[in-house]
N, C-alpha and C positions, 0 to 999 in steps of 0.2 A: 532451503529458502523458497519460497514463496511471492510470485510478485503480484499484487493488487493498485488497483489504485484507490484515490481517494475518489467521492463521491465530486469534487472540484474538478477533478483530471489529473492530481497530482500521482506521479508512480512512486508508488510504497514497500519493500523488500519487508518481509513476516518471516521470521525466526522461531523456533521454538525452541525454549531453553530449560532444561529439568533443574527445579529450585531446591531439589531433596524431598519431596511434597508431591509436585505437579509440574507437568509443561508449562507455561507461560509465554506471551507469546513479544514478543521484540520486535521496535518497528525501527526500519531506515530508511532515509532519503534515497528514490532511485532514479528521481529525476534529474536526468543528466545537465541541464540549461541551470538546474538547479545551486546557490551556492553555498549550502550544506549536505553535496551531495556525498555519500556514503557515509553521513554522522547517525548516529542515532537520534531518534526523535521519540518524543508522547506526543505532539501535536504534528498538526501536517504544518506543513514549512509554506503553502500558499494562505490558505485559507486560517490558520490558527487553531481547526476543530480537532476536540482531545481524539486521537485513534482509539480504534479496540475496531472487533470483529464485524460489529454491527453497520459500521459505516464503510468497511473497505470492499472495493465489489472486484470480480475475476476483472482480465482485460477483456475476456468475450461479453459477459455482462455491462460491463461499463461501453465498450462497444457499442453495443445490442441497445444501449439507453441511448444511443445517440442517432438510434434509424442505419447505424452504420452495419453490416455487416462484416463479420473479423473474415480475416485472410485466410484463401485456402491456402492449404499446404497438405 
């Protein structure tokens, strides 16, 4: 798994699951405060907007959009 967030803030866990075909890729609630957290979702659970790839960024990205710099470690 994979964890992203939404472009909202909301945190998203990415799954890839093989359909006999292809990977595809599976989204959950990983917002803790959140109260569908660890259900599956197709929409983000704040904002409403359908997931897929194009809208979920890294946490360093999502960060990084916020003037924030991510944590060393």
């Amino acid at each position: 798994m994979i964890a992203k967030r939404h472009g909202c803030g909301h945190r998203i866990w990415v799954e890839f699951r093989w359909t006999g075909f292809r990977y595809a890729p599976v989204y959950r609630d990983n917002d803790e405060e959140s109260p569908t957290v660890g259900e599956y979702t197709a929409h983000c659970p704040t904002c409403g907007e359908f997931l897929s790839s194009d809208v979920l960024l890294s946490e360093d990205a999502y960060l990084g959009s916020l003037g924030d710099a991510p944590p060393a470690g």
